[in-house]
N, C-alpha and C positions, 0 to 999 in steps of 0.2 A: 183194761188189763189189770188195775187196779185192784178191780172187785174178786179175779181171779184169784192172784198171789195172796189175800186178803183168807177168802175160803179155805186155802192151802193152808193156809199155816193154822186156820182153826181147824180143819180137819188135824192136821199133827197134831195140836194140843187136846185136842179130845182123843186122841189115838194113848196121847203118853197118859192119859189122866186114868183110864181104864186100865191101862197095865199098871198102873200104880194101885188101884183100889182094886184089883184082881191078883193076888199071888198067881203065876205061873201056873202049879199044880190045881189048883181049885176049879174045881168042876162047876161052882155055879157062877152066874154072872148077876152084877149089879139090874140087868134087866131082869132077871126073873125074882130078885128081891123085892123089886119093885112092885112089880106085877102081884106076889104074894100080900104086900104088905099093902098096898092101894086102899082095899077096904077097910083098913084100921085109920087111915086119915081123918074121919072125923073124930071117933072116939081119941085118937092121941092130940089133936090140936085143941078138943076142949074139955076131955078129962070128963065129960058128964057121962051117966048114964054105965050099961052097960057095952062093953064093943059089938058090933054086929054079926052074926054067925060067919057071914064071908070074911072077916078076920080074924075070927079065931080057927079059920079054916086053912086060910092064908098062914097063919103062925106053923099049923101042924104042917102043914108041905115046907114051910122053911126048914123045921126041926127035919124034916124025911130028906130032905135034899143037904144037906151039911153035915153029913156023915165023919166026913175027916176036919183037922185039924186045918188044914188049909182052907178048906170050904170054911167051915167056921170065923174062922179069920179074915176071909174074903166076905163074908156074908155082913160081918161087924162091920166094916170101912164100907162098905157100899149103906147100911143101916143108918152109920154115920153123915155120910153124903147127904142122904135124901133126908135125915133130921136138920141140916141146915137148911134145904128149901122150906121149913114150913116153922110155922109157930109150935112144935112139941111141948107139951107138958111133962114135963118129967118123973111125976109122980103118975101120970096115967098111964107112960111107957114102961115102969118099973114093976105097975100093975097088971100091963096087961097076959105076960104068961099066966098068972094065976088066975086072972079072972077068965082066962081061955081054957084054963086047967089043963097045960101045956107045960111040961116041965122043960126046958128049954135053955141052953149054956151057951145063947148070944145073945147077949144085955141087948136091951133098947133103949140107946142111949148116945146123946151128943159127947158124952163126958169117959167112956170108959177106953183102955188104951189096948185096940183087937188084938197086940202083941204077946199079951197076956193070957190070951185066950187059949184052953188046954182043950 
C-alpha cells in the first residue's frame, strides 16, 4: 500500500511541475522541446566542433513552434529544465543559434530569467 500512495504523490509532483514550466496559454510542451533540442546534446555538453544538422534542425522547429509570447516563455523554462539535467556549456549554448544560422529570441541558457522574454 505503501508503494502505491508513494506513486501518488509523484505522479502530483510531476503534474504541478509541468504546469509550472508550461504557462497555461502556451501551445508547446516541455516534451516537444525536448525532442527538438535532443540532437544538440552533444555539441552543447562539449562545446567542440560544429552542431549536428538535426540540431540545427531541432532549433528551426523550435523557433516555428513558439510563435507567441507564451510559447516563448514556456519554451525558455522547459530549456532551462533540461539544461540542469546535463553538463551545458555555456558558451556553446549562446553559440549555437548562430552557428545554426537561426535567428532565434529564446536564449539557451541555465542563467536567463524566461520572464523576460518579449
Amino acid at each position: 500500500m505503501k508503494g502505491a500512495a508513494v506513486v501518488s504523490v509523484l505522479v502530483a509532483i510531476l503534474a504541478m511541475i509541468q504546469l509550472l514550466a508550461k504557462p497555461a496559454d502556451a501551445a508547446i510542451s516541455c516534451g516537444q522541446v525536448d525532442s527538438f533540442l535532443a540532437p544538440c546534446i552533444p555539441y552543447l555538453t562539449t562545446g567542440a566542433g560544429d552542431p549536428a544538422p538535426k540540431c540545427c534542425d531541432g532549433i528551426r522547429s523550435l523557433k516555428a513552434n513558439t510563435a507567441t509570447v507564451d510559447d516563448r516563455r514556456a519554451a525558455c523554462a522547459c530549456v532551462k529544465a533540461a539544461a540542469d539535467h546535463y553538463p551545458v556549456k555555456e558558451d556553446a549554448a549562446s553559440a549555437l543559434p548562430t552557428k545554426c544560422q537561426v535567428a532565434i529570441s529564446i536564449p539557451i541558457s541555465k542563467a536567463i530569467n524566461c520572464q523576460t522574454i518579449s
